[in-house]
N, CA and C atoms as an extended XYZ file, in Angstrom:
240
Properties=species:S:1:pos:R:3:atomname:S:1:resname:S:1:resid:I:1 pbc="F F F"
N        54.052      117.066      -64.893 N   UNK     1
C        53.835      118.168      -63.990 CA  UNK     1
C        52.510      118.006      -63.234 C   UNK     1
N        51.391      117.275      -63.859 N   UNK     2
C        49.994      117.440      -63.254 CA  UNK     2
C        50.150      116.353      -62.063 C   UNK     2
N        50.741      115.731      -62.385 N   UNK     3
C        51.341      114.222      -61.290 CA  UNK     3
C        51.882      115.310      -60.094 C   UNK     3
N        53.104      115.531      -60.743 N   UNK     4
C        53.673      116.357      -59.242 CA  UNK     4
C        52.538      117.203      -58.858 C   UNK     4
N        51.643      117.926      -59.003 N   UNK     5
C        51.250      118.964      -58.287 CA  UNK     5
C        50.449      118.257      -57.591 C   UNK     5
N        48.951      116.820      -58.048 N   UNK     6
C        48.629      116.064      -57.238 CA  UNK     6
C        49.490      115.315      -56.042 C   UNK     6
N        50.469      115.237      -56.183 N   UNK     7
C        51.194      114.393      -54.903 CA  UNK     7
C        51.476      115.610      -54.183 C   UNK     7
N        51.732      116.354      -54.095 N   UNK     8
C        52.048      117.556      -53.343 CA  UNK     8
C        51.086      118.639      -53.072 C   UNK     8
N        50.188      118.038      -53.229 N   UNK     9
C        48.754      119.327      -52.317 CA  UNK     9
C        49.232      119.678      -50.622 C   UNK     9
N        49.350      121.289      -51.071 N   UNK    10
C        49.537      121.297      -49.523 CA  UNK    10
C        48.686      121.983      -48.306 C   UNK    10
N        47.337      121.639      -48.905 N   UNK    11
C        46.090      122.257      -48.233 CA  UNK    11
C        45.219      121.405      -48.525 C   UNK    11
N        44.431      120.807      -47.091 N   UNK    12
C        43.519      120.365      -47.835 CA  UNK    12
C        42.310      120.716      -47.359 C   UNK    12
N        41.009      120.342      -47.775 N   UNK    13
C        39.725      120.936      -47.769 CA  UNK    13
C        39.162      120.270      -45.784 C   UNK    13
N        39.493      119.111      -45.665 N   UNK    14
C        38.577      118.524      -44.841 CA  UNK    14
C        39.374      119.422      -42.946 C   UNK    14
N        40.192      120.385      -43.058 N   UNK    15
C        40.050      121.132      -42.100 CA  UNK    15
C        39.907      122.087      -42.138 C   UNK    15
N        38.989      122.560      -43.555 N   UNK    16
C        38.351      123.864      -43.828 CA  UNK    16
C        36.851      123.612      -43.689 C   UNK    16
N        36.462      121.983      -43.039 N   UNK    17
C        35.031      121.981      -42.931 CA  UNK    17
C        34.089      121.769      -41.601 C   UNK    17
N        33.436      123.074      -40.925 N   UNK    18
C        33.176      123.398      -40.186 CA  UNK    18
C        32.313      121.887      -39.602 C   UNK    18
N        31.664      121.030      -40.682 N   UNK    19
C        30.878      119.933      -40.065 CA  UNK    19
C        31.914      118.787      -39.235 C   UNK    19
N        33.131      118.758      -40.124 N   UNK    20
C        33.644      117.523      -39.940 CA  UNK    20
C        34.734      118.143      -38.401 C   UNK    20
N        35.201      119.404      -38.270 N   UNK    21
C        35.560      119.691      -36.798 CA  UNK    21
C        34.474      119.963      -35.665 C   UNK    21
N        33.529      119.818      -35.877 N   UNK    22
C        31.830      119.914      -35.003 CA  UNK    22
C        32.087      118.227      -34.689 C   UNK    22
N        31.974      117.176      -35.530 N   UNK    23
C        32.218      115.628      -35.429 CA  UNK    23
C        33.244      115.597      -34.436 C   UNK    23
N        34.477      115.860      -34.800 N   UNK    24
C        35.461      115.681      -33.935 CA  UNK    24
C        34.826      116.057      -32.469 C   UNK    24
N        34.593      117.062      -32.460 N   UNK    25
C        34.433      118.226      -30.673 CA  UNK    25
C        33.301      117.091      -30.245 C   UNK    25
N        32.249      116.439      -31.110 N   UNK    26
C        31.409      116.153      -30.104 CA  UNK    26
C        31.181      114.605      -30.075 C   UNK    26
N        31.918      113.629      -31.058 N   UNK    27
C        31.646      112.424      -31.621 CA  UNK    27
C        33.347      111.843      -31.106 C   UNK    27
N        34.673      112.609      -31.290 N   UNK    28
C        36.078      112.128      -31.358 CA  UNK    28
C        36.151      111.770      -29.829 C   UNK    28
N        36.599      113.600      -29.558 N   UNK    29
C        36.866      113.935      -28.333 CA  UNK    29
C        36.466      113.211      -26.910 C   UNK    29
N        35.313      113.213      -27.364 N   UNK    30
C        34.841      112.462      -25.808 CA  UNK    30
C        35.192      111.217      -25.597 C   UNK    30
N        35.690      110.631      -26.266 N   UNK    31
C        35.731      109.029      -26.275 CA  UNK    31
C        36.734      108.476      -26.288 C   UNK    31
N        38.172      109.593      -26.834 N   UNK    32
C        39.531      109.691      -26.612 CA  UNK    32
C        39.896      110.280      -25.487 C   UNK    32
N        38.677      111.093      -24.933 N   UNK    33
C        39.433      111.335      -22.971 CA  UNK    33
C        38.597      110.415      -22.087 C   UNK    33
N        38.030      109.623      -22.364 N   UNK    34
C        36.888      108.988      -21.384 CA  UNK    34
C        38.124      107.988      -20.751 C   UNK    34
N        38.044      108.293      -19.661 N   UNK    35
C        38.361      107.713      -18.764 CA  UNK    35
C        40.075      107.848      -18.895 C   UNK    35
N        40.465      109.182      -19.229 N   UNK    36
C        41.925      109.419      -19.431 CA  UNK    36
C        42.462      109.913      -17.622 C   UNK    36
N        43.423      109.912      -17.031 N   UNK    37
C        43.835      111.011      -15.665 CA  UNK    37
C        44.607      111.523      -16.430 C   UNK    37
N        44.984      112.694      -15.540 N   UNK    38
C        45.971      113.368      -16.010 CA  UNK    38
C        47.529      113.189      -16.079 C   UNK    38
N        47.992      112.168      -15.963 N   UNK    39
C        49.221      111.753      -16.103 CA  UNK    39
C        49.280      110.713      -17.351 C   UNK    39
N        48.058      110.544      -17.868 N   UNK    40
C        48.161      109.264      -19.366 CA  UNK    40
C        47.787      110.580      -20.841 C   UNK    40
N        49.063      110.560      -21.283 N   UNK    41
C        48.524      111.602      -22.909 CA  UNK    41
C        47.372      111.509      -23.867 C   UNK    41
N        46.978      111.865      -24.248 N   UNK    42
C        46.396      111.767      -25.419 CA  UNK    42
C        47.080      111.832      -26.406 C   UNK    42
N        47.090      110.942      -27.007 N   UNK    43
C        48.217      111.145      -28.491 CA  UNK    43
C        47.686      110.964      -29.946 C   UNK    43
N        47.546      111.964      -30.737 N   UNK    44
C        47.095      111.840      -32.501 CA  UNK    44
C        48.140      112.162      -33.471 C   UNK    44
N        47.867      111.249      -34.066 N   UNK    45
C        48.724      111.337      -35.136 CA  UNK    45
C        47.961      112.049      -36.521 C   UNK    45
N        48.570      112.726      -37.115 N   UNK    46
C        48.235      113.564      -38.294 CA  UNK    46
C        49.242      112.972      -39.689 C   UNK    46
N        48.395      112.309      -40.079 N   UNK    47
C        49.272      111.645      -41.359 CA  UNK    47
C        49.277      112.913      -42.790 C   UNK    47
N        50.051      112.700      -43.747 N   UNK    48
C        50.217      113.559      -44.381 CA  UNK    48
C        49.866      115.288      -44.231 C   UNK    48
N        50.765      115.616      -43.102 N   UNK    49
C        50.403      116.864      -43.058 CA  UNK    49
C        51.819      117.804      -43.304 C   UNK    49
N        51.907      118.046      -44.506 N   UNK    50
C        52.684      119.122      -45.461 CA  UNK    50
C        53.173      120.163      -45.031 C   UNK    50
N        52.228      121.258      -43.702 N   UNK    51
C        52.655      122.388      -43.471 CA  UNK    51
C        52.567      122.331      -41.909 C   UNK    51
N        51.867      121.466      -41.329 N   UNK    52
C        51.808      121.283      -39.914 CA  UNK    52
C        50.507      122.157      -39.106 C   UNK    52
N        49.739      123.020      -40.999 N   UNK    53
C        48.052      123.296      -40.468 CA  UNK    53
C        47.116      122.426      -39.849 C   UNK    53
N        47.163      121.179      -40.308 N   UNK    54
C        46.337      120.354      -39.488 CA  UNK    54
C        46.562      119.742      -38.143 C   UNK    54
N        47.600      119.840      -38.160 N   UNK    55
C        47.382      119.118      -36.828 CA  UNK    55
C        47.698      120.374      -35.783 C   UNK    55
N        47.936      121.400      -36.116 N   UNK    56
C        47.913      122.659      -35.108 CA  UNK    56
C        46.218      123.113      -35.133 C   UNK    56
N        45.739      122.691      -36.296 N   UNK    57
C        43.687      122.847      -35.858 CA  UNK    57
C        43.818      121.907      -34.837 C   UNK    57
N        44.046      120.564      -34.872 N   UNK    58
C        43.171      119.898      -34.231 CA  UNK    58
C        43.477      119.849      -33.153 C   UNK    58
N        45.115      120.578      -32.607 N   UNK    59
C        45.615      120.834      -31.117 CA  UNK    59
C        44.477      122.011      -30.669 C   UNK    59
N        44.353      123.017      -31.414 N   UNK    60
C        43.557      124.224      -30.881 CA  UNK    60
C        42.181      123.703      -30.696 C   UNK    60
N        41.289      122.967      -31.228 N   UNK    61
C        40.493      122.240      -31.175 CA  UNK    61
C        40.121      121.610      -29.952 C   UNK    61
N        40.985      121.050      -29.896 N   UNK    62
C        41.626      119.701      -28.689 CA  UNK    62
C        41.135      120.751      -27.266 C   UNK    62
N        42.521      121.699      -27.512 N   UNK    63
C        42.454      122.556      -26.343 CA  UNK    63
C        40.750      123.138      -25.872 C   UNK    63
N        40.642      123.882      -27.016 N   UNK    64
C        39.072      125.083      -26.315 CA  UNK    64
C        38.206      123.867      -26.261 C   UNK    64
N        37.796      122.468      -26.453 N   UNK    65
C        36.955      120.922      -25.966 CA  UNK    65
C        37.850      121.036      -24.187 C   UNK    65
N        39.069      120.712      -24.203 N   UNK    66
C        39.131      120.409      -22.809 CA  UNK    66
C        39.057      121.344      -22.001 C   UNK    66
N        39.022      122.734      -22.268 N   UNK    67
C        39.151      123.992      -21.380 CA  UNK    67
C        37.686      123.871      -21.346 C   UNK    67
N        36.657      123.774      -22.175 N   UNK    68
C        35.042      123.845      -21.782 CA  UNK    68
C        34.808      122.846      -21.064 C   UNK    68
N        35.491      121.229      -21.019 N   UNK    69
C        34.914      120.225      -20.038 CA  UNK    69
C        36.248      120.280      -18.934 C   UNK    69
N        36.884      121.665      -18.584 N   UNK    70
C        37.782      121.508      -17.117 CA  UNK    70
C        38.681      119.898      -17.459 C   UNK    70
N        38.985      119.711      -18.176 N   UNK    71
C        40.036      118.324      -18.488 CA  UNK    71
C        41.503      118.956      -18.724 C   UNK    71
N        42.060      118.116      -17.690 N   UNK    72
C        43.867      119.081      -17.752 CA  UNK    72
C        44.102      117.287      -18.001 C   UNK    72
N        44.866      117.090      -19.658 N   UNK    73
C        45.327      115.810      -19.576 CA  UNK    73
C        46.516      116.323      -20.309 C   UNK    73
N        47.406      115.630      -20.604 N   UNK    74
C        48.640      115.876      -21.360 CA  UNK    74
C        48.125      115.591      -22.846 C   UNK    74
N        49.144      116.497      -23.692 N   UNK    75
C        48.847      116.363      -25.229 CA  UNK    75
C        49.563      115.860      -26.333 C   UNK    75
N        49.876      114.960      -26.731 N   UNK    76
C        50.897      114.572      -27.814 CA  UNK    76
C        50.676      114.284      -29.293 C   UNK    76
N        50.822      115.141      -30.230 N   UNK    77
C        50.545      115.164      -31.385 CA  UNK    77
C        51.666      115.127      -32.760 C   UNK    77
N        51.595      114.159      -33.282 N   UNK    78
C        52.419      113.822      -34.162 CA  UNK    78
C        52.029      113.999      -35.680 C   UNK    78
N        53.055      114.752      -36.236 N   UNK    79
C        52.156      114.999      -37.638 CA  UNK    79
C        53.562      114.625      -38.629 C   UNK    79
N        53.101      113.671      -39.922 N   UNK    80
C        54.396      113.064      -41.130 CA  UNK    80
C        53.537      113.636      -42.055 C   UNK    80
């Protein structure tokens, strides 16, 4: 039983941590639209994501970064 409940965590800590989505907004972001137009996507993939919380942070994320730098690019996010 302690096996199953480790393989099946379905929350995890590192998008409950305010430092490591601050990294993303100011260390990820910029460097995954640099030099994007608006007709080429941005695309992330979200590996093990259980409930589809993480990678809906890091779309909302995504979004209020490009609405503060005026960036209209397309968004494609894939989460297994």
């Amino acid at each position: 039983m302690k096996l199953f409940e480790d393989v099946t965590i379905h929350v995890t800590k590192f998008f409950r941590d305010p430092e490591l989505f601050d990294a993303l907004a100011r260390k990820v972001f910029p460097k995954l639209l640099l030099g994007k137009d608006s007709k080429e996507p941005v695309r992330i993939w979200v590996p093990a994501s259980s409930t589809g919380q993480e990678a809906y942070s890091i779309c909302m994320l995504l979004l209020e970064y490009m609405e503060a730098k005026k960036l209209n690019v397309p968004i494609q996010i894939f989460a297994t």
